[in-house]
C-alpha positions, 0 to 999 in steps of 0.5 A: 446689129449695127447702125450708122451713128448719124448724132453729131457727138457719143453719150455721156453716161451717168450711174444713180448710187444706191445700195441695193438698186434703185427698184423698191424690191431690189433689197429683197432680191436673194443676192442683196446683202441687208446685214450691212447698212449703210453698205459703204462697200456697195457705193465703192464697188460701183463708182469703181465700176463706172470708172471702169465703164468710162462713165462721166458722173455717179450721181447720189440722189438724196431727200431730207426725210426719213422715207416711211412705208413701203417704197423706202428699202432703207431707213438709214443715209449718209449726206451726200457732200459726205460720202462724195468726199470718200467715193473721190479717193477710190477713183481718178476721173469719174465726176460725184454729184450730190443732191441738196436741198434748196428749199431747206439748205441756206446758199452760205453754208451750202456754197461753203461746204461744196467749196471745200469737197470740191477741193477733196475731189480736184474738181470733179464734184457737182450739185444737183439742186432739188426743190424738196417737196412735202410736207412731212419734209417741211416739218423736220425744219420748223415749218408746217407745210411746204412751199407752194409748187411756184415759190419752192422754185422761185426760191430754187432760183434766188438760192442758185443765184446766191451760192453761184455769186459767192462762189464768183467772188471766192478767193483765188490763187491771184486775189482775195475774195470779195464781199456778196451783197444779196437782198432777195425774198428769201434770202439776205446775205451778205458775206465773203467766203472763207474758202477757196474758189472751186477749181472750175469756178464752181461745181457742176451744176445738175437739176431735174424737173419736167413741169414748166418751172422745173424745166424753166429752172433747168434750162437756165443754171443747170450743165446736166439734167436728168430726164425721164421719158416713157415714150420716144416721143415725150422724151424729144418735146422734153429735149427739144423744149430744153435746148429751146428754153436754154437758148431764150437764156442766152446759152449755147444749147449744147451746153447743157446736157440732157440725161435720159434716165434708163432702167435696165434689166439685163439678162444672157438671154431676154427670157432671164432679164424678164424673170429678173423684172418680174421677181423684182416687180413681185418683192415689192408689189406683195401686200402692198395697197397700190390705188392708196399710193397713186390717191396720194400722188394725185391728191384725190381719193381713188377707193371709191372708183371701181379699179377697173375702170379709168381714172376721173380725169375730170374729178382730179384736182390740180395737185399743189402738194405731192410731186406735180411731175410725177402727178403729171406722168401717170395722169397722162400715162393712163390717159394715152394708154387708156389704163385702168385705175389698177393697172396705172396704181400698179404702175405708179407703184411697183418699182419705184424710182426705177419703174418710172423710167424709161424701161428696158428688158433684155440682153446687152444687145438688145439694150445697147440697140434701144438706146442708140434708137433713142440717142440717134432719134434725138431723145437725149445727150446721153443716159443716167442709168437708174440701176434696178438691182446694184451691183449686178445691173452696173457689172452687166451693164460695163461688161456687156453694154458699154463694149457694143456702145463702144464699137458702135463708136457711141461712147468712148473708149478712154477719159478725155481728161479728169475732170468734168468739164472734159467729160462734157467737152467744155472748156470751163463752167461759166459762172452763170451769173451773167444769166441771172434776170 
């Protein structure tokens, strides 16, 4: 059905790039092809595609550790600046967003190395910058545990601060760079880069992040966020808390685009879409202990509650470790919906990334309609689409999605420009120091 378009402006788009889909079970859906990882030829076809859809960005998520057990569906990654540098030369306009660590990545070498991919890709590169969590993580760079929650975000800042400033004083076409003479509490640099600034002054800037730092730090660096929001209403407090935050910044709050991340599963009809997320869900939950995988998110031990019951709010304890977002979202889930312990493992679980979205199950239509409900409800400036099953879910999703988006007049329907900043509507990326405190 068609409703009028009451939102001041049409989506953008986004498309997460993984070989097999970001649902934990999609390498063991029957048309997955295992023999070849890393499948380069997957991450082609689908940026090709999303150019096709007149996507804005392909985002490459990315963590500094190797992912044991069962969540992880391969054992192998290539660098995300890497392979942002190929997946450029297979398309024209579509932007490339890769993920790197702030907590153990240093601002020179990082502002050095985007520099010069962001010259590979005429512009269209953006970072997004994550506050690496676990231990495990911290081991694998001469550390034994991880930064607390607080001080893994205080150094996000410090080390966004940083590269932005080196990125600043870059050398130009009209002058040499300029030395940058930062003494922080993490960081001591002082250096000019040897390369040229990136053609918008730097690159794109992304984050996520639902607890108040990470909504704190996205609010004032980032262009893009990607958000989740299982329910209508959580996901405007997240977009209005935003735009209000970026504001106390100083900002233009539509300079800063909030990205609802979506988990399709597309079907001809709503009876094949609910088979395709049933099998999916079956693949990964098999023989898997889920009450074990939520104790360890929430940082207490759940076997000795009776899993049909509910969860001990009262016992939970503050959750310094794990994921506090995560941690936050199906304490609350279980609390709202009044959850057993089984049920919200079950759902903590099964999926993965893609379960934790926002899900929705059925045809083009009735997809295109729950994202224009949404959109038009004030939710979001647009969707990344958090791809159960890759390449099947972006080939249905241009092919069938997008054209109904289209003739709703809720996305576009050519490329604005090349670049990102067209895709966004801005004329340029400020440097963003002038919001430095």
């Amino acid at each position: 059905m068609t409703r009028p378009t009451i939102h001041p402006a049409t989506m953008h788009l986004s498309v997460n790039l993984t070989e097999y889909g970001r649902h934990s079970g999609g390498w063991r859906h029957a048309v997955s092809d295992v023999s070849r990882i890393p499948n380069l030829e997957t991450y082609r076809h689908v940026v090709r595609t999303a150019e096709r859809g007149l996507f804005d960005q392909a985002f490459i998520a990315d963590t500094p550790v190797h992912g044991w057990g069962r969540s992880s569906s391969t054992t192998t990654r290539i660098d995300p600046l890497e392979i942002a540098a190929a997946l450029s030369t297979e398309t024209a306009h579509i932007a490339i967003i890769a993920t790197l660590s702030t907590s153990y990545n240093e601002p020179y070498d990082v502002a050095r190395r985007a520099a010069s991919v962001d010259a590979v890709t005429g512009g269209r590169l953006g970072i997004n910058y994550v506050a690496s969590t676990g231990d495990q993580t911290a081991r694998n760079f001469h550390r034994a545990a991880q930064l607390p929650h607080d001080e893994r975000y205080q150094r996000s800042n410090e080390f966004i601060e940083v590269v932005t400033k080196l990125w600043a004083n870059a050398p130009t076409a009209d002058a040499a760079g300029s030395r940058v003479a930062h003494r922080g509490r993490f960081f001591d640099v002082d250096a000019t880069l040897d390369v040229r600034q990136p053609r918008h002054g730097r690159p794109l800037i992304v984050q996520a992040g639902s607890s108040p730092a990470g909504r704190d730090l996205a609010a004032r660096w980032a262009d893009a966020i990607y958000a989740g929001g299982s329910t209508l209403d959580r996901a405007q407090e997240y977009y209005q808390d935003i735009k209000a935050r970026a504001v106390a910044y100083g900002r233009d709050p539509d300079s800063i685009k909030v990205l609802l991340g979506i988990a399709p599963f597309l079907g001809d009809t709503a009876e094949e879409a609910a088979e395709l997320q049933a099998t999916m869900d079956a693949h990964h939950a098999e023989g898997a202990d889920v009450v074990a995988h939520l104790s360890g998110l929430l940082e207490y031990d759940l076997s000795t509650h009776d899993p049909d019951g509910p969860l001990p709010f009262d016992l939970l304890p503050e959750v310094t470790s794990a994921s506090v977002s995560q941690a936050t979202l199906f304490t609350r889930m279980a609390r709202e919906e009044h959850l057993t312990i089984a049920q919200v493992a079950y759902r903590s679980y099964v999926g993965g990334l893609a379960n934790m979205q926002f899900v929705t199950t059925g045809t083009p239509t009735h997809v295109a309609d729950v994202m224009q409900e949404w959109f038009e409800a004030g939710t979001c400036d647009g969707y990344s689409l958090v791809a159960p099953l890759l390449p099947q879910t972006i080939d249905a999703f241009v092919d069938g999605v997008v054209p109904i988006l289209q003739e709703r007049g809720l996305f576009r329907t050519e490329y604005e420009g090349s670049t990102i900043t067209s895709h966004f509507g801005l004329s340029a990326l400020d440097s963003r120091v002038a919001v430095v405190a």
